[in-house]
N, C-alpha and C positions, 0 to 999 in steps of 0.2 A: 504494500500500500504506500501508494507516494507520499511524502511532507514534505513541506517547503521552507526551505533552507533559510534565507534573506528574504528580503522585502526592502525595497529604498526609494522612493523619487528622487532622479537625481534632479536638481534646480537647473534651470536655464542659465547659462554664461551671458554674461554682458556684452561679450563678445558676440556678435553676429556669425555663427558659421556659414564658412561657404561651400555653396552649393546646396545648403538647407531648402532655400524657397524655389530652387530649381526643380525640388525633389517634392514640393508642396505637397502635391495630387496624391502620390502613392503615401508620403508620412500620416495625413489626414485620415486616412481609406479606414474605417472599421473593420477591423479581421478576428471571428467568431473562434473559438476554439477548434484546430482541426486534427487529423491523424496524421502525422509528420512520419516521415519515410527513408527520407534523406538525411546525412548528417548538416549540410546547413539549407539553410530555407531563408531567404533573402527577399520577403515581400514586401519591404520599403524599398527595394532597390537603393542600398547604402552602399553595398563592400565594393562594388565596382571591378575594376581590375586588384582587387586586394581579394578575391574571394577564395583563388586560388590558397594565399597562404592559410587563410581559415581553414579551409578545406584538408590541408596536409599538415596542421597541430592536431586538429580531430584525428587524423589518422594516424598521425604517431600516438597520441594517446590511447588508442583502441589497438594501436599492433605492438605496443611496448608492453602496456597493462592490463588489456582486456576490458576495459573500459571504455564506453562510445560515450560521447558528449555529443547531444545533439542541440543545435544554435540556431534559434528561429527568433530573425529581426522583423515584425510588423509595422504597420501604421499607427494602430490605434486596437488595446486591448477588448475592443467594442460594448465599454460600459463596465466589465467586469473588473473588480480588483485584480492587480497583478497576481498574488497568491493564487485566485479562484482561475485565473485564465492558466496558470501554468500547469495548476494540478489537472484543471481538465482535462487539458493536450496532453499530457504524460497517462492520463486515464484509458484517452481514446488510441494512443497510442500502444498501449501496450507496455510501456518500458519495463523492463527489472530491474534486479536486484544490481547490476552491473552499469546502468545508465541513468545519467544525467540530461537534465532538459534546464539551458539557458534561454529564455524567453526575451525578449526586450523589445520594447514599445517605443518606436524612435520619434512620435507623433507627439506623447504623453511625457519624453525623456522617464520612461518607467522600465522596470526588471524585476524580474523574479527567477532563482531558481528551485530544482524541483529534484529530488531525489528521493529513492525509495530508502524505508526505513530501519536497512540490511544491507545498506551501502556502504561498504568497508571504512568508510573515513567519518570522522564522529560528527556531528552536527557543527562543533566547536573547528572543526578544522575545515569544513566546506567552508564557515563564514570569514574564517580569515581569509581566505581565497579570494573569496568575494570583494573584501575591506582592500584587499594589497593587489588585488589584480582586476577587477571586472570596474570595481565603482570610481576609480580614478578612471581609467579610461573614457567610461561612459561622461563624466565631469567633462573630460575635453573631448565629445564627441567624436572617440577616436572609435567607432566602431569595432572596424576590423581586430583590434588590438585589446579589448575585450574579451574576443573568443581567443584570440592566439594566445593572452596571458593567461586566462582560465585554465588553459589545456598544459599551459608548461606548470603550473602551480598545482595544479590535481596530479602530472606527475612527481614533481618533486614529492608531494605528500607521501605520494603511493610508494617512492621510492624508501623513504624513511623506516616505511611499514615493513622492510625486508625483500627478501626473491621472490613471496608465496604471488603475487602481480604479475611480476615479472611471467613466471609460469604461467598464470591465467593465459595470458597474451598467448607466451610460445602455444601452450596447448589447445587451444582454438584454433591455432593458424597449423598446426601438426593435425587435429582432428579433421580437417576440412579438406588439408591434404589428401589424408589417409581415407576418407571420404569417396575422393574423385579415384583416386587408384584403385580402391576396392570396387567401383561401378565400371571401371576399364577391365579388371581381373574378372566381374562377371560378366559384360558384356561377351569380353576373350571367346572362356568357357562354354557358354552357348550356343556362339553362332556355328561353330563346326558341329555341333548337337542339331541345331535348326534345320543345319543342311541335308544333315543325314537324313532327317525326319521328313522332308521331303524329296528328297533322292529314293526315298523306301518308300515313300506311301503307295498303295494300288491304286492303279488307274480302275476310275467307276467304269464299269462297261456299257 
């Protein structure tokens, strides 16, 4: 069952961001609770040509330690508290015990995240994550650098925690191997079985 980690608004800067009002349309947009698939989901259209690096800290995180952090930037949490939009998208999503769901509202400058309550790292240590890596970013609407510091700061975490991580990772990426070879070893197996079975069968008369 998921809980939610943080909770924060972050305040508007004084500073005018640019490229904000270019991006009006989609930040404004209301976006309902959905079932997220992908590890990032960019429906403010924020990261730009930065998506890429998002996309490859997610993935070292999840091939290092077995852990997916999935990062969905919106327009507008559509009415709902941050906490209630994240948990429901980690709801309809499915996540376990192994994933995290950073949420952020670039319309609202709002976040929340979302972890299950078997999630190896203590409530206490996701929100420092949060405090030293998500909420100063989001302060200087650095998007992109939000998810990229989230994902190196949950490893360091995980790393503190010993090898047992580490292993999660390898042995997933070993299972999946072991996976695909074992459906090539049956495939093998059979098709000279197939052929035979039809090389032999009688012809109806």
């Amino acid at each position: 069952m998921p809980h939610i980690v943080r909770v924060l608004v972050v305040l508007l800067s004084v500073v005018f961001l640019p490229g904000l009002a270019a991006r009006g349309d989609r930040t404004a947009r209301a976006d309902p609770p959905v079932p997220v698939s992908r590890p990032v989901t960019d429906g403010a259209g924020v990261l730009g040509d930065r998506r890429a690096q998002v996309e490859a800290a997610v993935a070292g995180l999840r091939d290092r330690y077995g852990v997916r952090l999935y990062v969905v930037y919106v327009g507008d949490f559509s009415g709902l508290p941050a906490k209630e939009w994240a948990s429901q998208t980690a709801l309809r999503s499915r996540l376990g015990r192994f994933d995290l769901l950073l949420a952020v509202s670039v319309g609202q400058r709002r976040y929340a995240v979302s972890a299950d309550s078997r999630f190896p790292l203590s409530a206490g240590e996701l929100d420092a994550v949060a405090a030293t890596a998500i909420e100063p970013a989001l302060r200087r609407g650095d998007w992109a650098a939000a998810a990229t510091g989230a994902a190196a700061e949950y490893g360091a975490a995980l790393a503190d925690h010993g090898k047992m991580f580490a292993e999660i990772g390898a042995g997933r990426g070993a299972l999946a191997a072991l996976s695909g070879l074992a459906a090539l070893v049956l495939a093998a197996s059979l098709s000279p079985r197939w052929r035979r079975i039809r090389r032999h069968r009688p012809r109806r008369p």
